[in-house]
N, C-alpha and C positions, 0 to 999 in steps of 0.2 A: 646499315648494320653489316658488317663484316664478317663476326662471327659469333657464334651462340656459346664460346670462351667465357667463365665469370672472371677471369682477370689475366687476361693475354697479352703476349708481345707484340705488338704493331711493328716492322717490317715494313723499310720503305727502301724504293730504288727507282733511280731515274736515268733515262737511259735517251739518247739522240741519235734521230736517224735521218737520212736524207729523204725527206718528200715533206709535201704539204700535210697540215691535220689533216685534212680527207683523206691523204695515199693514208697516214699514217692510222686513221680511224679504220678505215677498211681492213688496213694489214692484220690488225689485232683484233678486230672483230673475227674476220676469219681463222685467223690461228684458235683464239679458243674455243669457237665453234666445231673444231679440228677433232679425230679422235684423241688428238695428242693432248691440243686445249682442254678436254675433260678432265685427265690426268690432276688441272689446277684448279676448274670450277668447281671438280666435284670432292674436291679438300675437306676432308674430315673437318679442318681447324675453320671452315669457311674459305670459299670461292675470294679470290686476291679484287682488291678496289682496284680501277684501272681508271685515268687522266689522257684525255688529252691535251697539252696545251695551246688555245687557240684563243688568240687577241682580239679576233673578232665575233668571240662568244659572249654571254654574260659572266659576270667572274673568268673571263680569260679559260671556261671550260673549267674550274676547280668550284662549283656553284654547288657541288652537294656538301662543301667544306663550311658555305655560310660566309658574308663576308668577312667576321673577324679570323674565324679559322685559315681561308685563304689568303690573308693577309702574314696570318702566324705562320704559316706553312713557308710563303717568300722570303718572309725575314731566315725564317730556320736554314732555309738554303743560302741564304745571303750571308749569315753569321758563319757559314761553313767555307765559304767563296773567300772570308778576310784569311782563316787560317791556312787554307790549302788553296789558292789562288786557278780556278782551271775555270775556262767557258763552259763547262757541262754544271756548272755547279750552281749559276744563272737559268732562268728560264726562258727559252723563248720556243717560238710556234712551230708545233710539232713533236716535239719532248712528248716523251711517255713516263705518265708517273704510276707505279705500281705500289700497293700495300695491303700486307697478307699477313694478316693473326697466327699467331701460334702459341702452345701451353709456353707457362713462363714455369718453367721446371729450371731447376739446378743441376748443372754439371751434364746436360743433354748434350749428345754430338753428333757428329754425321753431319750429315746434307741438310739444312732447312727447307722448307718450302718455296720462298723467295729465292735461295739460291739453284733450286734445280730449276725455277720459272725462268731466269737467268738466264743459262745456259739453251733453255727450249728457245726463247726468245730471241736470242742472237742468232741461233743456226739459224730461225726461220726468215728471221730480216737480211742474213748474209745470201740465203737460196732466192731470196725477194729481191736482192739487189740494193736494199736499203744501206746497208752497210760496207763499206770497203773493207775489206779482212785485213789485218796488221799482220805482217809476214814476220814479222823480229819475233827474238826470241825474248821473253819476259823473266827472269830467273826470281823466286827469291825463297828463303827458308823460313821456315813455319817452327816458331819454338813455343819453350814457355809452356807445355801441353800440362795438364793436372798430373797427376802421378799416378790416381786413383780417379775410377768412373763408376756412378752409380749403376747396377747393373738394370737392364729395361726390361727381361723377362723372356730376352728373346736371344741374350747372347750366352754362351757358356759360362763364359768368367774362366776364373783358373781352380775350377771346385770347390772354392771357400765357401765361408757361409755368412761374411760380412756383413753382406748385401750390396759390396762392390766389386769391383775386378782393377786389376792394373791397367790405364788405359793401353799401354804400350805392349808389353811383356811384364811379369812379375821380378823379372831381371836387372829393372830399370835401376838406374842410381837417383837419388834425389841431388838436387839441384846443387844445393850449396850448404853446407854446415846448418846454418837456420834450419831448411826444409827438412832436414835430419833430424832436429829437436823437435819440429813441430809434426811428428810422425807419433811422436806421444800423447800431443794433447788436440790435435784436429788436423789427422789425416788426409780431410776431403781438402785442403788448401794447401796442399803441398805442392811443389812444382819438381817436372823430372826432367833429366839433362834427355831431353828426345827431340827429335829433330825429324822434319820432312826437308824433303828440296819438291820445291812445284816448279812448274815450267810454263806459262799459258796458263794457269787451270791447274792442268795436271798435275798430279801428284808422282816424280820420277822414280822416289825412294824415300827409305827413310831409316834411322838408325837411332842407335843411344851409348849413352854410355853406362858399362855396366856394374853393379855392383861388385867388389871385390871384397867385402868383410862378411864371413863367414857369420858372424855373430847378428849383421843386419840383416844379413838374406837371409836370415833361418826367423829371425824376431820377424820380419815384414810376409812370411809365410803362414807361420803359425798362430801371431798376435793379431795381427793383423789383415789378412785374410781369412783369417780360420781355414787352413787346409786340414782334412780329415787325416790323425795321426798315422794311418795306414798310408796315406799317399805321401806324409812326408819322408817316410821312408824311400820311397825312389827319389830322393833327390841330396840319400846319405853319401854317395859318391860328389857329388858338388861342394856341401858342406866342405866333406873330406882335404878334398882339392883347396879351397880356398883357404882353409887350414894353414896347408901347407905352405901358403906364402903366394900370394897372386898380387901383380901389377893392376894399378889404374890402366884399363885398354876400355876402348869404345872402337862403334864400325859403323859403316853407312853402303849397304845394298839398296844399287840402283837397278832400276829394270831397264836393261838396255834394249830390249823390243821397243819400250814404251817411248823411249828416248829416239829410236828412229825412225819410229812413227811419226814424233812431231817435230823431228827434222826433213822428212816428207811429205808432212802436211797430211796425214793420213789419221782417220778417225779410229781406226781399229789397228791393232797391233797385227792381226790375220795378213795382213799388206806387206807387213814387212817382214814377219821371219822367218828362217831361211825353210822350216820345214811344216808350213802349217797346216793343223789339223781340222776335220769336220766336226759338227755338233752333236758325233758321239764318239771324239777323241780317236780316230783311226788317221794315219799319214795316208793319205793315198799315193803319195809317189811308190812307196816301196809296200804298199797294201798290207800296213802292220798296223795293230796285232791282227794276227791270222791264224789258222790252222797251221802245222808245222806240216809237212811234206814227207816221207819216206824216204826222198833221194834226198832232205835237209838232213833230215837224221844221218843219213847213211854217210855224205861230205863230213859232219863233223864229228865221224864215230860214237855218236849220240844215240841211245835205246831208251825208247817209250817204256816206263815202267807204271804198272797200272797198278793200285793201293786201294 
């Protein structure tokens, strides 16, 4: 049993590392045993299924799969091996197979559970020695995003009353002509010109392109998010503006900390930029924010005025 889910997503990942199924048994037993390990066990959706692959087990160690199921499972991998052709995509001794339940909900986003297990699981094998770290740089851009997210209860939204939010900005342009028409008749399938760049992982930045028809931004505000007629009032100056005749422009803001971070190989941005703060946001170099001084005041002919 994986999870106490009445109709969840099964989540699988298979991962290889350098040692025997023994180093490999132990490494992962002790990781989840870990305070960190909790973080996965103790998973609302249900604790992740974990494989070791070893040939000189019964069923090759996949034995709680039953033989037909570990059979289906090889081929599943095999059938993946003809189209994307890679040695990780075969099994052999050693491989870790992970699989983690989650709500089969529509339009959910964020981090899943398998992919922050991921991420825990690599650091730990890279600090273990199991893994060689790949020094190169990985680039690629993440598109294609929905337009619209359903909202989960925990995020503001853009104070409509829909019951979604813009995934991006309420700013965003729809994709292509289509996505435009189908803003009428099934909004949640719409696609927006939004874009990340990832690095590794990482997410560098990301951008969009933005609306420029005064008539769609005001229809996709008020129709379509339900923004409260009061608030759409501060945004009669944009209206205004776009009015008046605005260009197709889009932009892409990157975080350039982030970026030197993992061109330094550095996990935290604190590492790299040029003036970093503590964890209650003061510089210590020049011990600011602080108290002003009397000789501060007096240098910039500055008077404390007290209200």
């Amino acid at each position: 049993m994986l999870t106490s889910l009445q109709h969840p997503i099964i989540d699988s990942w298979k991962i290889r590392l350098d040692g025997s199924p023994s180093e490999i048994q132990k490494f992962i037993s002790t990781f989840l045993d870990s305070p960190e390990g909790d973080n996965f066990t103790k998973n609302a959706a249900g604790a992740p299924g974990v494989f070791v692959f070893n040939s000189q087990r019964p069923l090759e160690g996949l034995q709680a799969f039953g033989f037909e199921g570990a059979d289906q499972l090889k081929q599943l991998f095999a059938d993946a091996a003809e189209s994307e052709p890679t040695a990780e995509m075969e099994f052999e001794d050693g491989d870790l197979l992970f699989l983690q339940a989650r709500e089969n909900l529509p339009h959910t986003g964020g981090s899943t559970p398998i992919g922050l297990l991921r991420l825990a699981v690599q650091k730990a094998a890279i600090k273990q020695g199991l893994i060689t770290p790949d020094l190169s740089h990985q680039f690629a851009w993440i598109t294609d995003f929905p337009l619209f997210t359903l909202n989960n209860g925990t995020e503001p939204g853009q104070e409509g009353h829909s019951g979604f939010s813009a995934t991006h900005h309420p700013f965003t342009a729809p994709k292509t002509a289509e996505d435009v028409d189908m803003i009428l008749t099934d909004p949640m399938k719409v696609v927006a010109e939004h874009y990340d760049l990832v690095l590794n992982g990482v997410e560098l930045g990301g951008g969009s392109r933005r609306i420029h028809n005064a008539e769609l931004q005001e229809f996709i505000l008020e129709k379509i998010l339900k923004v409260d007629p009061e608030r759409m009032k501060s945004f009669s100056h944009l209206f205004n503006a776009l009015r008046a005749g605005c260009p197709p422009h889009a932009g892409l803001a990157i975080g350039f900390d982030r970026l030197l971070a993992m061109m330094q190989g550095r996990n935290s941005v604190r590492d790299v930029i040029a003036f970093p703060k503590d964890k209650n946001g003061r510089d210590l170099m020049v011990q600011s924010p602080n108290q002003i001084t009397d000789k501060q005041l007096e240098q910039y002919h500055l008077q404390e005025k007290l209200t």
